[in-house]
Backbone as CSV, one residue per row, in Angstrom:
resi,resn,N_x,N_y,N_z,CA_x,CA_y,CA_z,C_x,C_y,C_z
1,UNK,0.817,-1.201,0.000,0.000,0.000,0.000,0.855,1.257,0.000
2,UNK,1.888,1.207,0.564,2.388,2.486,0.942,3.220,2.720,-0.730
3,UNK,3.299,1.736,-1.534,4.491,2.371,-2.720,3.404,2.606,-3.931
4,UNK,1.778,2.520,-3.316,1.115,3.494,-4.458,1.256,4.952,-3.844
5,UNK,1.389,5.316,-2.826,1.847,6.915,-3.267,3.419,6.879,-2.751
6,UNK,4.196,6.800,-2.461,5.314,6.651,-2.459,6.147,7.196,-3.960
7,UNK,7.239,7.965,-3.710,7.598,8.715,-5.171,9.260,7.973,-5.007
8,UNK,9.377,7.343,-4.142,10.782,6.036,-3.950,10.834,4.799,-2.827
9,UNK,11.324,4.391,-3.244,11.897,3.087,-2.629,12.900,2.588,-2.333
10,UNK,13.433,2.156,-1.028,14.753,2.198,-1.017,14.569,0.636,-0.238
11,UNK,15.444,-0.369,-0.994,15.765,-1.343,-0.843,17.372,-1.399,0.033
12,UNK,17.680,-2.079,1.206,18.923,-2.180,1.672,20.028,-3.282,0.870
13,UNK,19.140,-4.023,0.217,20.033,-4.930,-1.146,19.665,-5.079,-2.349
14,UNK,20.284,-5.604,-3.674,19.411,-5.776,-4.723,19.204,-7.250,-4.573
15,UNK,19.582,-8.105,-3.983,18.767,-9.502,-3.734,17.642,-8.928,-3.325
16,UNK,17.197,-7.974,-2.205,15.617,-7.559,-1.939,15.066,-7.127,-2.783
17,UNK,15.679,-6.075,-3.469,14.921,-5.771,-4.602,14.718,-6.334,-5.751
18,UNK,15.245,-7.525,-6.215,14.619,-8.850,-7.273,13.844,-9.374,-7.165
19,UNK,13.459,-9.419,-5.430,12.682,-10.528,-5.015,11.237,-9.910,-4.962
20,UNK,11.038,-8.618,-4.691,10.060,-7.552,-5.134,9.377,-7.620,-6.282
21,UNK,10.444,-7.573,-6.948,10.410,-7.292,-8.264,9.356,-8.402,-9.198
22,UNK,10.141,-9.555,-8.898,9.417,-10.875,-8.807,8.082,-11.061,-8.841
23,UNK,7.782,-9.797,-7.763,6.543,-10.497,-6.823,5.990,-8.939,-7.852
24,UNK,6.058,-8.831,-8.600,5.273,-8.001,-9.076,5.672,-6.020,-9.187
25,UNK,6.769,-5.936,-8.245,6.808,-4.491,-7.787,7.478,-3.777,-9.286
26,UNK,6.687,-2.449,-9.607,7.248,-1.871,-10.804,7.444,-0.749,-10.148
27,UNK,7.584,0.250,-9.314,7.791,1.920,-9.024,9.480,1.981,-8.949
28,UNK,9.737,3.473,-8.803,11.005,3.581,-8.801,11.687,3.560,-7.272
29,UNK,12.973,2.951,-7.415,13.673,2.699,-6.365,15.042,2.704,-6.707
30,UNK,15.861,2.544,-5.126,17.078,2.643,-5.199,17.601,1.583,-4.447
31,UNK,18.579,1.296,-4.376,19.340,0.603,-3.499,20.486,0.729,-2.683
32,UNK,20.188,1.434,-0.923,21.375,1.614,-0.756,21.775,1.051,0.638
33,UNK,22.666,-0.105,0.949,23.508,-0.874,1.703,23.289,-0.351,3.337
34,UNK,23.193,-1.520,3.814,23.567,-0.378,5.769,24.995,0.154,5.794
35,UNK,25.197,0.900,6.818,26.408,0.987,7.665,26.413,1.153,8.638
36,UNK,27.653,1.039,9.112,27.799,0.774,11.093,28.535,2.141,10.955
37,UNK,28.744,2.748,12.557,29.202,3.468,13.178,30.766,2.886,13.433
38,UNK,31.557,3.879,12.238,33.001,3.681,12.320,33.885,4.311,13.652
39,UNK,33.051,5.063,13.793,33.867,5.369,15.669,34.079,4.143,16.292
40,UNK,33.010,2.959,16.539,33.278,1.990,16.963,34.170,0.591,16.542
41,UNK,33.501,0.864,15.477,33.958,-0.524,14.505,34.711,-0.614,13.715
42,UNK,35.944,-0.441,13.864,37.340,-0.678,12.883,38.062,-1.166,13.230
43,UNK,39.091,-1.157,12.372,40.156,-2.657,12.279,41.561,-1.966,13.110
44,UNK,42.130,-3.579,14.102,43.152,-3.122,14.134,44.263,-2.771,13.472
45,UNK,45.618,-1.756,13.265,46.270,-1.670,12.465,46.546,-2.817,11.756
46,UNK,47.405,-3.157,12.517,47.874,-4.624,11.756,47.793,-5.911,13.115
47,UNK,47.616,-6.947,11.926,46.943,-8.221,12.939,48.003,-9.393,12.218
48,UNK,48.305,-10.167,13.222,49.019,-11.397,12.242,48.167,-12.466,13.244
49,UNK,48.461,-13.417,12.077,47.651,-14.848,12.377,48.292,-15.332,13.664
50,UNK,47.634,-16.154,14.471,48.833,-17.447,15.290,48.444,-18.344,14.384
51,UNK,48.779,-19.826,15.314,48.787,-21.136,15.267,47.058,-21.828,15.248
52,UNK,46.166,-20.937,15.993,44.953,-20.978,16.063,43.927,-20.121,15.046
53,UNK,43.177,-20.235,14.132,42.682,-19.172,13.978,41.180,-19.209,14.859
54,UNK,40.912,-17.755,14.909,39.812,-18.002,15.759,38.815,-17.152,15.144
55,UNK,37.127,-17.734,15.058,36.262,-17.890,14.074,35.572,-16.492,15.643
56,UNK,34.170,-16.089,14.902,33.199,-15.423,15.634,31.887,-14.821,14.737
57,UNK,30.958,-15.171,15.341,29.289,-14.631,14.757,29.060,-13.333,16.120
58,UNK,28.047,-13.062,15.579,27.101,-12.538,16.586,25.825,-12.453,16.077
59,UNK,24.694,-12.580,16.980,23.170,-11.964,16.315,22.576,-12.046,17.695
60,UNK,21.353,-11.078,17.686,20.753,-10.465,18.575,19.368,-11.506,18.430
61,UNK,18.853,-12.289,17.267,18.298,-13.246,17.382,18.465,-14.492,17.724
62,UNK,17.783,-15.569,18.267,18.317,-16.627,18.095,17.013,-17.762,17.083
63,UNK,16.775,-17.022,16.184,16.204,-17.725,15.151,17.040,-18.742,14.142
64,UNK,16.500,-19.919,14.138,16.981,-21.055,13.639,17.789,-20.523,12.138
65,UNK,17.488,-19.448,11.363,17.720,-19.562,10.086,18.851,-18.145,10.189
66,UNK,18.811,-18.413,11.580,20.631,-17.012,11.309,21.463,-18.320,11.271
67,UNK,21.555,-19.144,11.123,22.432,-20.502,10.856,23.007,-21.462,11.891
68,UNK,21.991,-21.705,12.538,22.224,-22.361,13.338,22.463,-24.108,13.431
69,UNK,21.952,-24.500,12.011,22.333,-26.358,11.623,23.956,-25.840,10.862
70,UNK,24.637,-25.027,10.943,26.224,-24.839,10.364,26.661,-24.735,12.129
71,UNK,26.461,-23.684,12.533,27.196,-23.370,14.390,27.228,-25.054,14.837
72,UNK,25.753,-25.396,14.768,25.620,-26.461,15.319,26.829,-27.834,14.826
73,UNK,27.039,-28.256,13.792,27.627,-28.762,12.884,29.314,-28.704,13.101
74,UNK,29.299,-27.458,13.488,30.714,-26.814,13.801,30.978,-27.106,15.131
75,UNK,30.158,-27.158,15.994,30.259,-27.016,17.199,31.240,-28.743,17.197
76,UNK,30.452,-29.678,17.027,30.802,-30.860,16.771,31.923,-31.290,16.187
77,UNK,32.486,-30.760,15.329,33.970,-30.566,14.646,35.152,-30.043,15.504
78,UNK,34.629,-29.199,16.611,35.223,-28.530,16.975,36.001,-29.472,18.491
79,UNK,35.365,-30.713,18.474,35.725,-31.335,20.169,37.121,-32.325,19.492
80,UNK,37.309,-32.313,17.765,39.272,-32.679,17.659,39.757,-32.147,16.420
81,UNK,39.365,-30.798,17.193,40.051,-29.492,16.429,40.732,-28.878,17.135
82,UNK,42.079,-28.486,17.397,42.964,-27.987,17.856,43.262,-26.315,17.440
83,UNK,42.706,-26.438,16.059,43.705,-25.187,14.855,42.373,-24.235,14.982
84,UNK,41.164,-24.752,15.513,39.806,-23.556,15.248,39.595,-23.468,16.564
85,UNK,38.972,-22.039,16.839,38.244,-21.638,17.292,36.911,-21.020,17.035
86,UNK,35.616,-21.122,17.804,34.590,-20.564,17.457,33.601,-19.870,19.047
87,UNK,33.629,-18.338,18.536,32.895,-17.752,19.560,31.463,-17.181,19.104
88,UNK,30.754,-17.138,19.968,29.121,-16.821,19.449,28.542,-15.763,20.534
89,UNK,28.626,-14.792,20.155,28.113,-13.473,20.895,26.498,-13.644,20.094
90,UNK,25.497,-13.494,21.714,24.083,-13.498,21.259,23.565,-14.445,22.193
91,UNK,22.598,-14.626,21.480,21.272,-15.474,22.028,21.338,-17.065,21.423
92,UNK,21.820,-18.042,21.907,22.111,-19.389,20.978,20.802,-20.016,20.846
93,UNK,20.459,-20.609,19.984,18.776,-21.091,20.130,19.261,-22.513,21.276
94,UNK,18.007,-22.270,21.465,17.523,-23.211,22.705,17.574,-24.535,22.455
95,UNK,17.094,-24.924,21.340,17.277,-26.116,20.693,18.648,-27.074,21.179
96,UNK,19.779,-26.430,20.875,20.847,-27.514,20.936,21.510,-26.183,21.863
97,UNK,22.289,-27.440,22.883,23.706,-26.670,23.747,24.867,-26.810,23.138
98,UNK,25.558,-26.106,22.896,26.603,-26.295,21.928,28.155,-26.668,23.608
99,UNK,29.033,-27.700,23.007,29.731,-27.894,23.923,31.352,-27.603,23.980
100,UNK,31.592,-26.981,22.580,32.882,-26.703,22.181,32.596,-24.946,21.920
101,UNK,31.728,-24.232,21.136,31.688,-23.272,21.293,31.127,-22.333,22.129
102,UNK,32.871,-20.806,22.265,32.507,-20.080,23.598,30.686,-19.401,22.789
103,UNK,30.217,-19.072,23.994,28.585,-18.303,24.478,29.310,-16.891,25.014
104,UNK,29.101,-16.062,24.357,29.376,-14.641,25.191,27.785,-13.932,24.957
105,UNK,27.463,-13.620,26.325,26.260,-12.958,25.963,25.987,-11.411,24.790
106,UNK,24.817,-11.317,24.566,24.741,-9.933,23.599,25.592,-8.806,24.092
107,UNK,26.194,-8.166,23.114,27.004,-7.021,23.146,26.642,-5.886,22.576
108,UNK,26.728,-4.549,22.445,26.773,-3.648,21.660,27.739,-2.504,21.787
109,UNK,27.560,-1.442,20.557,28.498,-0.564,20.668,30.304,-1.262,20.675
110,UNK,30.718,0.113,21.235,32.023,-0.429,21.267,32.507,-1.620,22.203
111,UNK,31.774,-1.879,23.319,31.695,-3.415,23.847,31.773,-4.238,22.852
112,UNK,31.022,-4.652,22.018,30.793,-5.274,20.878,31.975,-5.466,19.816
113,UNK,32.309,-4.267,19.554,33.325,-4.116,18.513,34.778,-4.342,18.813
114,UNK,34.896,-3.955,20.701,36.334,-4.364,21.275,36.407,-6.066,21.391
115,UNK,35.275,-6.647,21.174,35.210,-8.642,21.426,35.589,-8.915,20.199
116,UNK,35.223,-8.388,19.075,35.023,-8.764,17.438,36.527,-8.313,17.294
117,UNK,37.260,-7.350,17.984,38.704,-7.189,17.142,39.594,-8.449,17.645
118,UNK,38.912,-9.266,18.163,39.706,-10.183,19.108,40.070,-11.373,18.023
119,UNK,39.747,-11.143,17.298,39.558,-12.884,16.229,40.192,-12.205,15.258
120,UNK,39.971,-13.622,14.367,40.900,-13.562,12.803,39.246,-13.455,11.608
121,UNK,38.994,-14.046,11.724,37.709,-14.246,10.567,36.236,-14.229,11.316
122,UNK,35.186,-13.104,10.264,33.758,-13.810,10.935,32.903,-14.104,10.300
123,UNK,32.568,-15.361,10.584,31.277,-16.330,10.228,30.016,-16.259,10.320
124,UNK,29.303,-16.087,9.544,28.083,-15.996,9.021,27.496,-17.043,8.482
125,UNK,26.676,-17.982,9.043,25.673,-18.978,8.543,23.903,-18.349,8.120
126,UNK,23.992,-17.279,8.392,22.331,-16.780,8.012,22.585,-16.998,6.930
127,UNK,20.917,-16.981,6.623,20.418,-17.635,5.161,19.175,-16.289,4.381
128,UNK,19.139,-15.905,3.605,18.296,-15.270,3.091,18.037,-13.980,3.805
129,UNK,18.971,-13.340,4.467,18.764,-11.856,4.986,18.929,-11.014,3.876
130,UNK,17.844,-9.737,4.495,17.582,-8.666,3.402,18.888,-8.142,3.559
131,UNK,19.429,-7.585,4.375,21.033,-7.040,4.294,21.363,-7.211,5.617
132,UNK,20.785,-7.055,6.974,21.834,-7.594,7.923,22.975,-6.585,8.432
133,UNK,23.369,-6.300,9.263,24.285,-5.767,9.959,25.184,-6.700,10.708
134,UNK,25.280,-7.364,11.089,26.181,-7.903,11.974,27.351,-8.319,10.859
135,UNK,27.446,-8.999,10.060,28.600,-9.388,8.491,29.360,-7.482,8.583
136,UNK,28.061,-6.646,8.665,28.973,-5.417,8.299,30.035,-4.986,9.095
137,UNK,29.612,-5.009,10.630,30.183,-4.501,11.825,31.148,-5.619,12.126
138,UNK,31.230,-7.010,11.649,32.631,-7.847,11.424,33.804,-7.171,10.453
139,UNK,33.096,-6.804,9.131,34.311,-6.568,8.121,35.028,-5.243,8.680
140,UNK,34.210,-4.278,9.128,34.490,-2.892,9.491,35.227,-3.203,10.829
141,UNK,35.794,-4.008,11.250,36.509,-4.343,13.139,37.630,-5.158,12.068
142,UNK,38.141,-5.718,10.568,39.180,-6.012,9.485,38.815,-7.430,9.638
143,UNK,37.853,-7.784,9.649,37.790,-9.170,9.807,37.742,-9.868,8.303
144,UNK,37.915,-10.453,7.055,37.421,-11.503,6.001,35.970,-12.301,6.791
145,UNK,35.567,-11.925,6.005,33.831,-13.082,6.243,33.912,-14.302,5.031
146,UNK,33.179,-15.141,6.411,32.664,-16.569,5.580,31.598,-16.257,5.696
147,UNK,30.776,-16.376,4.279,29.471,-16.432,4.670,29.006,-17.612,3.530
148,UNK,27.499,-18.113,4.050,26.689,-18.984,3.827,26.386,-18.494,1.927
149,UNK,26.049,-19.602,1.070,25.972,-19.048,-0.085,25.032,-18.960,-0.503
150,UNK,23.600,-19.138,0.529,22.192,-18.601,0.667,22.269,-17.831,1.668
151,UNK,22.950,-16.837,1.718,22.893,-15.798,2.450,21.652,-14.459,1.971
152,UNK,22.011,-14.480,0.820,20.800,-13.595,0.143,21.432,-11.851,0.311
153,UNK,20.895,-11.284,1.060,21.278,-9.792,0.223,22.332,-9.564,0.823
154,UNK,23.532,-10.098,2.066,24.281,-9.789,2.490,25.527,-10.419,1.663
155,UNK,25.114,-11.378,1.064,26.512,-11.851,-0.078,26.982,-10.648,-0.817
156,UNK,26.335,-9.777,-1.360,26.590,-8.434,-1.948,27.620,-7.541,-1.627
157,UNK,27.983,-7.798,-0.622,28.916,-6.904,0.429,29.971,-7.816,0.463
158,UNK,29.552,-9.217,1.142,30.500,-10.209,1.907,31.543,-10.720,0.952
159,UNK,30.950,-10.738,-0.891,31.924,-11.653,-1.537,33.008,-10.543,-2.620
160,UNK,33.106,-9.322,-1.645,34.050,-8.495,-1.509,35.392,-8.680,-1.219
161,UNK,35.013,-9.494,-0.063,36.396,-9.332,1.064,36.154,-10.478,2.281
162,UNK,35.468,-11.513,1.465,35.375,-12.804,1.818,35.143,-14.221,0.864
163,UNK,34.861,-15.190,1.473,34.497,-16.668,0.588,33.418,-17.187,0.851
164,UNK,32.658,-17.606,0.050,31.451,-18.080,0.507,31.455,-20.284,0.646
165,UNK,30.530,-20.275,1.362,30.759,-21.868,1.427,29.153,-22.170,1.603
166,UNK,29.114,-23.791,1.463,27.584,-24.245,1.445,27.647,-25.262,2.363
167,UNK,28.676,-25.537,2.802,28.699,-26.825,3.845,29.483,-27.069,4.706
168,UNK,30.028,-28.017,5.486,31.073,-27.850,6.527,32.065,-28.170,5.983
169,UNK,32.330,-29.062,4.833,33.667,-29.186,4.566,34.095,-28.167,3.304
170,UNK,33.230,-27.406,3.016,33.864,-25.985,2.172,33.955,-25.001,3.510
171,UNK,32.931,-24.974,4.321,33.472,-23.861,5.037,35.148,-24.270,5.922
172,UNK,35.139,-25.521,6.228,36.751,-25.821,6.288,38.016,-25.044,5.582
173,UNK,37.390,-25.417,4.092,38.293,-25.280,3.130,38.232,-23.710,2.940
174,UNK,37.240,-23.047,3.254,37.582,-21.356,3.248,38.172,-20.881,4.194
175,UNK,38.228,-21.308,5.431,39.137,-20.925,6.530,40.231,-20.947,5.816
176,UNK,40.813,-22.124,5.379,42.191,-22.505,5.094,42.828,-21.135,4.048
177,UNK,41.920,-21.259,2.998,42.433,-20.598,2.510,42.307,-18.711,2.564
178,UNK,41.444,-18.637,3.654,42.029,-17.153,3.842,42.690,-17.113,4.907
179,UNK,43.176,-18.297,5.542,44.391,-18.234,6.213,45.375,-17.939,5.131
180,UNK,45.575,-18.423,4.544,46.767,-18.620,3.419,46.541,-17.130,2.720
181,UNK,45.655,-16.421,2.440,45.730,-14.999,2.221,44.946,-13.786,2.909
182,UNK,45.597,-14.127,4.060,44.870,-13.377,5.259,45.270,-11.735,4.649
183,UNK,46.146,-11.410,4.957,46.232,-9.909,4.785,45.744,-9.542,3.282
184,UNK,45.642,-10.219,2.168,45.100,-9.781,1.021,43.419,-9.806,1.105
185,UNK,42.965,-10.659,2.025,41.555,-10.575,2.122,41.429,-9.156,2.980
186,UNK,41.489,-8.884,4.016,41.903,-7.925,4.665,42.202,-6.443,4.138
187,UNK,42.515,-6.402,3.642,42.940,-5.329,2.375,41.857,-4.876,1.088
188,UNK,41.208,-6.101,0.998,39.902,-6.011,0.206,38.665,-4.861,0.775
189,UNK,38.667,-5.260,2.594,38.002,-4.013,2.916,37.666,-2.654,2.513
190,UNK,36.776,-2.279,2.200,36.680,-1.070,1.994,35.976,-0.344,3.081
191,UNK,36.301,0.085,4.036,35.733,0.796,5.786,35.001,1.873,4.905
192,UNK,35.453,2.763,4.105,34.603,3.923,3.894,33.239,3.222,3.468
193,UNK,32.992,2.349,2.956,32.064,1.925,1.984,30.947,1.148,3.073
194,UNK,31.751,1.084,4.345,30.866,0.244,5.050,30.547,0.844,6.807
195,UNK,30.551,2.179,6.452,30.544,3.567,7.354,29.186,3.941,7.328
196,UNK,28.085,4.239,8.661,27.018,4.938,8.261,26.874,6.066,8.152
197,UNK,28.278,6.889,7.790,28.358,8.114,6.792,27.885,7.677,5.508
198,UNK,28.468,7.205,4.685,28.064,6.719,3.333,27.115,6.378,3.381
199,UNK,26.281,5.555,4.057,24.388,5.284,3.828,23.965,6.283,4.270
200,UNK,23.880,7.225,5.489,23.279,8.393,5.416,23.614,9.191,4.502
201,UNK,24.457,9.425,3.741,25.002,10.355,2.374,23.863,10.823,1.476
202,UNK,23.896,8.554,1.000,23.006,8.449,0.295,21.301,8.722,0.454
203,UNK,21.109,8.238,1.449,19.856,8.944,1.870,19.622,10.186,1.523
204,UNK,20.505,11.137,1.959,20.721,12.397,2.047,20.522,12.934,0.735
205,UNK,21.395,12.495,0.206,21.013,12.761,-1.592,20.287,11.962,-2.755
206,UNK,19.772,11.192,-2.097,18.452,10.535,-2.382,17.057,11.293,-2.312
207,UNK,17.296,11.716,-1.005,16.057,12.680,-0.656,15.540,14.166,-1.345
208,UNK,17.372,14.864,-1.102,17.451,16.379,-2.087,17.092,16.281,-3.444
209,UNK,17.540,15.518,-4.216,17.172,15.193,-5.479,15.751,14.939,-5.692
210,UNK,15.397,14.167,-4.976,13.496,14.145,-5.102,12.950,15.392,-4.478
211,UNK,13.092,16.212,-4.036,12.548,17.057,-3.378,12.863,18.574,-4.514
212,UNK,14.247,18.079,-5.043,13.911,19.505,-6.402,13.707,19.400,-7.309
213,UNK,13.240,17.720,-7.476,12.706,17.622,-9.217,11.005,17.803,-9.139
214,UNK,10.983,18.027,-7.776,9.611,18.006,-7.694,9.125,20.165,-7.565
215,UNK,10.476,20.791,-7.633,10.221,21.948,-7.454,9.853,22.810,-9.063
C-alpha cells in the first residue's frame, strides 16, 4: 500500500529488490547498503595470524535460520580441532547446547566491537537476509567473512572481502584458505564503503534530489 503513493523506494540490497520485483513491484527505487558506526567498529592496524585461527558470529536473534544447523555442525567438529576456534556473541537457540563453542552474551556498541577485534575471521551462517548488519560490523573491526551461499542480500557486500561456502567441509576449506591470504583478504576491505556516513550520504542525496525535481 504504501508504494502506491510513495515517489521512492529504497531497498537495503538488490537480492531484496529482485525478489520484489518478482513479486510483481514496478515503481522507482534505489538501493542503498547499511552501515555501522566507524567510531566503533574498525580494524586493528595490523593483525598477524597465530597457530589458532579463531572464528566469531554474533546476532541479537536466536532464530533457527541465522544458521544455526552450520554453528551447530561446527560445534561438533570442533571437540578434535585444535587449529579452530569458534565464539558466538548473542542469544544461541535453545534447541541444541553447543559444547565446544565459547557463548558470550549480547554485546553492543564499542563493547561489541572491542570482542570482534579479538579474532581472525567472521562467520556468518544466516540464510536469506535482506542485508543484515552484523557481516557489516565484522568486516568494518578487518575481519574476512565466511558467509553462507544462501545468504541472500548480504553476499553483496560479503563476496568483496570474503568466501562463501555451502557446507562444513567448504566452510573448512575457506578458513584454510584465507588463512593462506589473510592480509590480502583484509585489504579487500573497503571501511569507507561500510561507514554509516556513506548510507546516510546516500539517503541524504536521495532525498534532495526528489525534493527539487519536484520543485
Amino acid at each position: 500500500k504504501n508504494n502506491t503513493i510513495a515517489d521512492e523506494t529504497v531497498f537495503i540490497s538488490k537480492w531484496l529488490a529482485d525478489y520484489y520485483i518478482e513479486k510483481g513491484f514496478n515503481k522507482p527505487f534505489h538501493v542503498i547498503y547499511n552501515g555501522c558506526n566507524t567510531n566503533d567498529f574498525y580494524p586493528e592496524t595490523k593483525k598477524e595470524l597465530g597457530k589458532v585461527i579463531n572464528l566469531v558470529t554474533h546476532h541479537w536473534s536466536d532464530n533457527w535460520m541465522k544458521g544455526f544447523d552450520i554453528y551447530n555442525q561446527l560445534d561438533e567438529i570442533l571437540e578434535k580441532r585444535d587449529d579452530i576456534t569458534f565464539s558466538y556473541i548473542g542469544r544461541y537457540n535453545k534447541n541444541y547446547i553447543p559444547k565446544n563453542i565459547k557463548i558470550i552474551p549480547p554485546l553492543y556498541g564499542k563493547k561489541l566491537s572491542n570482542e570482534l577485534r579479538k579474532y581472525d575471521i567472521y562467520l556468518t551462517a544466516a540464510r536469506w537476509e535482506a542485508g543484515g548488519m552484523h557481516h557489516i560490523e565484522g568486516a568494518s573491526c578487518g575481519l574476512p567473512v565466511l558467509f553462507h551461499i544462501e545468504g541472500g542480500g548480504i553476499n553483496e557486500l560479503c563476496k568483496n572481502y570474503g568466501l562463501h561456502y555451502n557446507n562444513i567441509p567448504s566452510l573448512l576449506e575457506g578458513i584454510n584458505k584465507i588463512k593462506n591470504l589473510y592480509q590480502e583478504y583484509r585489504n579487500k576491505i573497503k571501511y569507507d564503503f561500510l561507514s554509516s556516513k556513506r548510507c546516510c550520504e546516500e539517503y541524504y542525496n536521495l532525498i534532495t534530489n526528489m525534493v527539487d525535481s519536484n520543485h
